[in-house]
Residue, then its C-alpha position, 0 to 999 in steps of 0.5 A: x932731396x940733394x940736401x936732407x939738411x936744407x931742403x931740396x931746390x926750390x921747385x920754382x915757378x910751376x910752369x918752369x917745370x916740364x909738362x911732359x916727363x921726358x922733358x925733365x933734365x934729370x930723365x934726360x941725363x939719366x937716359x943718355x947715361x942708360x944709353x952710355x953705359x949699354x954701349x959700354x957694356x957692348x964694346x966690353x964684350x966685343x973685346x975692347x976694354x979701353x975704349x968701354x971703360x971710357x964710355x962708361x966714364x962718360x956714363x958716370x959724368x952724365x948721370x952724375x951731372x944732375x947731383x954733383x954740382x949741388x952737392x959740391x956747391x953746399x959743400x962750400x957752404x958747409x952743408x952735406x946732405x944726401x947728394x953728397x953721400x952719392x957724390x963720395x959712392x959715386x967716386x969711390x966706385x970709380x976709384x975701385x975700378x966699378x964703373x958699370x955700378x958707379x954710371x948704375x948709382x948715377x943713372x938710378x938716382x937721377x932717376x929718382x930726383x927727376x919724378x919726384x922733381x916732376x911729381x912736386x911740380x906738377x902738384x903745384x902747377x895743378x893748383x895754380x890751373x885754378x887761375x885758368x879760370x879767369x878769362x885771357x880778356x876781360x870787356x869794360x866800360x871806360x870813357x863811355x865805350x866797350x873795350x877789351x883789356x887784359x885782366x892784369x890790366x884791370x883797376x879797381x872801379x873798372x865797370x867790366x861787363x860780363x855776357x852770358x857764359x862768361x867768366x868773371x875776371x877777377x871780384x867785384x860788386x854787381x852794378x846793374x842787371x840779374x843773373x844766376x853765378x856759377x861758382x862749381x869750378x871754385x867750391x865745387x858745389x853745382x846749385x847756381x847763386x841768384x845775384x842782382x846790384x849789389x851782390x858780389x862776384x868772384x873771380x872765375x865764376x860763371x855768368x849763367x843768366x843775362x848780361x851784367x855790368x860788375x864794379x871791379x873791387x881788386x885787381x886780377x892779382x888780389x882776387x879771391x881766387x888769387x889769394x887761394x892759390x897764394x894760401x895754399x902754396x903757403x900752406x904746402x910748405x908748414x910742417x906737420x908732426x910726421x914732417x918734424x919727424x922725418x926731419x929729425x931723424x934725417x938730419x943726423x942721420x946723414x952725418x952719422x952715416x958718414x961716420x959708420x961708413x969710415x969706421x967700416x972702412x978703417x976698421x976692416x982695414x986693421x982686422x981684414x982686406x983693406x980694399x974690401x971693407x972699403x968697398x963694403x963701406x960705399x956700400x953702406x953709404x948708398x944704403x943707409x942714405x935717406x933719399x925716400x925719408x927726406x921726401x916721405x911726408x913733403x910730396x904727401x902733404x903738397x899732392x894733398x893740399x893741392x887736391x882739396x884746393x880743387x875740390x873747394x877746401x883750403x887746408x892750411x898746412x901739413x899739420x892740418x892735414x895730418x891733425x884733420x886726419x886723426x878727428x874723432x869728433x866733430x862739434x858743429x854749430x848750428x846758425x850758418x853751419x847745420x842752417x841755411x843761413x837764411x833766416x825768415x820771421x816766421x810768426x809775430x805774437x803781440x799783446x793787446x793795442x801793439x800791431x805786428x807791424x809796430x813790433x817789428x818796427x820796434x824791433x828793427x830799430x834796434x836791429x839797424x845796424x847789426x849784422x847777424x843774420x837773425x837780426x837781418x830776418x827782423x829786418x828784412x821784414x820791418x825795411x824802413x824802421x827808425x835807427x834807435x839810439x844808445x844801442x847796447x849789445x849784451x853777447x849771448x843775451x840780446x841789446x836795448x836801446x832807445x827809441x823815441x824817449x822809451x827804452x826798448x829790450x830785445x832778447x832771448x826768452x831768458x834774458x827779457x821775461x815773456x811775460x804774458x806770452x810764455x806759452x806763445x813762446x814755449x809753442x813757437x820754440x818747440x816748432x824749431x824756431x827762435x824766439x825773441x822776446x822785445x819789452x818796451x819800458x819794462x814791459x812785454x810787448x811781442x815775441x819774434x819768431x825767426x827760423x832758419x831752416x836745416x840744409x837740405x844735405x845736413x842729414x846726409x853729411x851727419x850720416x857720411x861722418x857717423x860712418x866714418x866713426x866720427x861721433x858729431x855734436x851740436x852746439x848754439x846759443x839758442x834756446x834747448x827746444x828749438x836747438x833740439x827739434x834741428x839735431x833731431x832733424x839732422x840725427x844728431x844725438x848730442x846737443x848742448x844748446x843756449x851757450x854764450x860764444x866762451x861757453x862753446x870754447x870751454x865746452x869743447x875738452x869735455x865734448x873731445x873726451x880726450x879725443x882730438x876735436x874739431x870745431x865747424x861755424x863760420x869763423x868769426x864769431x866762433x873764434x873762440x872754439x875754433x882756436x881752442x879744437x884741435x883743428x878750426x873749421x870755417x864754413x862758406x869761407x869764399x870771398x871772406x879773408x877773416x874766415x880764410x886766415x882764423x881757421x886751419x880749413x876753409x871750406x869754401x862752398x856752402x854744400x855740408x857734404x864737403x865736410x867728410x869729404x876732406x875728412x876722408x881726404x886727410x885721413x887718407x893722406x895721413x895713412x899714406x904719410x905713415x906708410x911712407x916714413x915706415x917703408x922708408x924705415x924699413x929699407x933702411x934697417x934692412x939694407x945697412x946690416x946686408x951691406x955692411x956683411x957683404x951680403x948685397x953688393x952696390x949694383x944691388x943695393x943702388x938698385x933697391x934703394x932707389x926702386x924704394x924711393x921711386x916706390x915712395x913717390x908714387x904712394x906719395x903722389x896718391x894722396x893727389x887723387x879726390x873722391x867726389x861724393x854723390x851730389x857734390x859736383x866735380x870741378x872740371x878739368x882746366x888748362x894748365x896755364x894761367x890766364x893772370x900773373x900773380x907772382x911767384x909761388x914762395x920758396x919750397x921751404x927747407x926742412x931745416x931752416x924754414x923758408x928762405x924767401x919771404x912768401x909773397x903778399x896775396x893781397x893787401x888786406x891780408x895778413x897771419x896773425x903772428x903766434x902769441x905763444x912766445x917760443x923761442x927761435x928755433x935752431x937745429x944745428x946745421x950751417x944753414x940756420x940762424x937764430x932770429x928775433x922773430x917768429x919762425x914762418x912755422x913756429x907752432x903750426x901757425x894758422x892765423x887763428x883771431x882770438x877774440x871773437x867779432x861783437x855782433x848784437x846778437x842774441x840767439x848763438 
């Protein structure tokens, strides 16, 4: 807040800043000046005026020892900001002999600086408390015996063994032993996770079962919880439209105050008393400063971001928070988002001399190797089926192959002829489910019913957004029956159904109506429509980094209902990010014209000025309450203090320049994808900024989005 032009200082690591609010070094100054400047005024009315203005010098240097030395330190550099405003008021006080208001100016902005410095701290050391989850001792199997490391000291291929009870020390693949996982700390959802071999384990989730023995896949510091709490502080520093424009009226407006206030001072110097004009133009330095706007929308956009890290959501970013904010509609696809994603054959139909055994084998040969959860279901219930060769997948259609010297087909209804049984077919997608159809040498052979059944909350959340006047729409490759008898399951109306992945993304402005969209799926194979929303939505995103980098919110939970929860949340933030940039407007254009006609004095309009700003904080740091809803579980309480060490948070960004250190790697393996739009570098003007040849770290809000959609065989989305 020092310095409007390139940000305030770095907030540091989050457990360098104070725990308590006394222990904050500019409440600390500020109150041994509070205390200064009473016994000033004490020994004043005793009698003694020397030894009083003496002690109210002391007061001026106490109270100005928290901005001055930065002020006077980006002078050097060329920069003036709002600690410079102050610096010149505080002086020029002195010089008119107003000590009491000048130790007055000092004490009340030091106070300000001191919570907003406590308020950003403790927002982030909040969101690092998540990395209190990891245990401070992790047990593991090395040479044969048990023994007790730190989790930093971890490697990958570790066998670590976790009690029931026990918390997870960082990921990994379960080797040996059944159990039930407790992930509410993280998604904050309640229902626990069956796992056995092979399933996976994420950092801080809960043994609730039998003991199990875990293949550790990453070390402490790159675990999925470690890569949150790297994404969001990442996320905290991007500019939304609100940032950018407070940003771009504070910038000049620093400068411009510094000119009014000397043509004030010159001007009356010709036309009136030299020496009051001069005192009225330190006042209008002090009331025209924009402390509160500098910090209206940043200290909004961190609380927010923070508080829905807690509560199982990544919002990558201001401008998310404020584009998730404005949704009007909401476009949801069906397998995975409004589905359990746990997809059953519900019903084999064969025609004469092919068993259901022989159709699924069949089928499951060319099923092998994909990984789409309908092609699981297949096989699942064919587990030892041939691998057939020359497998081709047709996006939106289905695959064919061979398999024995035959050539096998399986797809939708639409794309291999049903044959003989079409209205085996017609019956089976009017039940809800989807229907593939599988032809061997051109001729039918069997249709495979796979249905995947409707969250249990899916109805609940479609109802929570219709109330917040979101209108919601489904979208799915599948087939019109089938994608019907699900909307109307959920009470949802509009229903656009049998769409290949690019038909969902062209689908999307007509959907909008011209209102901003978003779109839900599960961000890979939706890449698509995800890009092209105005926000991107990822479901179940929890251990998955493609889903985390390609959409602007992660939800990391599977529980539907988080959905208008952070809707909510960010509409909430945004009202609080308007309300901040209007007050802080306001008192602006309300203090300038008192001051400049004498009407307010500078005891006054210090005393205004900065009660508005501490007004700011507080509304900013409201945006860091949730409100859970009825089912979804609150995350506990945790510790503050982190259980492993991942690094420094990055650079609190300038509102200026951007980033002034590079944020730190989460983990190998993940990367943001640079913005392709190809915008040229940015420059605003002040000494701080330097053109570059590279994309700016915010340049178009970038979100990392993929733009080409993984290939799966899949036929039914």
């Amino acid at each position: 807040m020092s310095d409007v032009c390139c940000g305030p200082e770095a907030v540091g690591e989050p457990d360098a800043v104070p725990e308590k609010l006394w222990q904050v070094r500019q409440l600390q100054l500020a109150a041994l000046a509070a205390v200064l400047l009473c016994a000033g005024w004490i020994i004043g009315r005793i009698g003694y005026d020397d030894p009083a203005i003496a002690v109210e010098l002391l007061a001026v240097g106490a109270a100005a020892a928290t901005f001055v030395p930065d002020a006077v330190s980006n002078l050097r550099h060329g920069r003036i900001g709002v600690g410079t405003l102050m610096t010149i008021a505080a002086i020029g006080a002195v010089a008119l002999g107003q000590f009491a208001e000048a130790a007055l100016l000092g004490i009340l902005f030091s106070i300000a600086e001191g919570l907003e410095h406590y308020a950003v701290g403790r927002t982030r050391r909040g969101l690092r408390s998540l990395l209190a989850l990891v245990p401070p001792k992790a047990l593991v199997i090395r040479d044969g015996h048990e023994i007790t490391v730190a989790p930093d000291n971890l490697v990958v291929e570790d066998i670590l063994v976790i009690r029931p009870g026990e918390r997870a020390a960082t990921d990994g693949t379960i080797r040996s032993g059944q159990t039930s996982l407790d992930l509410s700390a993280i998604t904050g959802e309640s229902v626990p996770v069956e796992a056995g071999p092979g399933s996976a384990v994420h950092a801080g989730a809960i043994n609730g079962g039998g003991a199990i023995e875990v293949e550790v896949t990453a070390v402490a510091a790159d675990s999925s919880l470690a890569r949150i709490v790297h994404i969001v502080e990442e996320a905290q520093g991007r500019k939304g439209a609100g940032q950018r424009l407070a940003d771009r009226i504070a910038r000049p407006l620093v400068p411009a105050i510094m000119i009014l206030s000397t043509l004030i001072a010159a001007l009356g110097a010709l036309f009136g008393d030299p020496m009051l004009w001069l005192e009225r133009a330190l006042v209008v330095l002090v009331a025209a400063s924009p402390c509160a706007l500098a910090i209206a929308v940043p200290l909004t956009v961190v609380a927010a971001i923070g508080a829905a890290s807690r509560q199982g959501a990544l919002i990558k970013g201001g401008a998310a928070v404020e584009e998730l904010g404005r949704i009007k509609v909401i476009a949801l696809d069906k397998t995975g988002t409004l589905t359990r994603n746990q997809p059953q054959v519900v019903e084999v139909v064969t025609i004469d001399g092919i068993t259901t055994a022989d159709a699924l084998s069949m089928a499951a040969a060319l099923e092998a190797r994909s990984e789409h959860p309908l092609a699981q279901a297949i096989l699942a219930a064919a587990p030892n089926a041939d691998v057939a060769t020359d497998v081709t997948a047709v996006p939106g259609h289905g695959l064919h192959g061979h398999l024995d010297n035959q050539q096998l087909r399986l797809g939708k209804p639409t794309w291999v002829t049903p044959g003989p049984l079409t209205a085996d077919v017609e019956r089976l997608e009017a039940a809800g489910a989807t229907v593939a159809v599988l032809a061997r040498d051109g001729n039918t052979m069997a249709a495979i019913a796979v249905r995947d059944e409707l969250r249990p909350e899916a109805l609940e959340a479609v109802e929570q957004l219709q109330r917040l006047g979101v209108t919601v729409a489904m979208l799915t490759g599948d087939n019109t029956r089938t994608a019907q008898a699900l909307a109307t399951q959920a009470g949802i109306t509009t229903v656009h159904s049998e769409l290949l992945p690019e038909d969902k993304a062209a689908l999307l402005p007509t959907i909008a109506g011209g209102r901003p969209i978003a779109m839900v799926g599960d961000g890979v194979n939706d890449a698509p429509a995800l890009a092209t929303a105005d926000i991107g939505i990822a479901m179940g995103a929890m251990g998955t980094d493609v889903a985390i980098e390609t959409a602007d919110v992660a939800l990391m939970g599977e529980d539907l209902r988080h959905l208008p929860q952070v809707l909510a949340h960010s509409r909430r933030a945004r009202r609080i990010m308007v309300q901040n940039i209007g007050f802080s407007l306001a008192i602006i254009a309300i203090l300038i014209p008192l001051a400049a006609f004498g009407a307010l004095g500078l005891a006054t309009v210090v005393l205004i000025h900065e009660s508005a700003e501490v007004l700011v904080i507080l509304n900013a740091i409201r945006a860091a309450r949730t409100h859970t809803l009825p089912g979804v579980t609150t995350p506990p309480r945790r510790s503050a203090v982190p259980t492993v060490d991942i690094g420094s948070p990055e650079h609190v960004p300038d509102p200026c320049c951007g980033p002034t250190n590079p944020a730190p790697a989460a983990a190998d393996t993940l990367h943001v994808v640079p913005s392709t739009s190809g915008a040229a570098p940015v420059n605003h003007g002040c000494a701080c900024c330097k053109p570059t040849d590279s994309p700016p770290h915010d340049a178009g809000e970038v979100t990392g989005r993929a733009t080409q959609p993984a290939l799966k065989t899949n036929f039914r989305r």
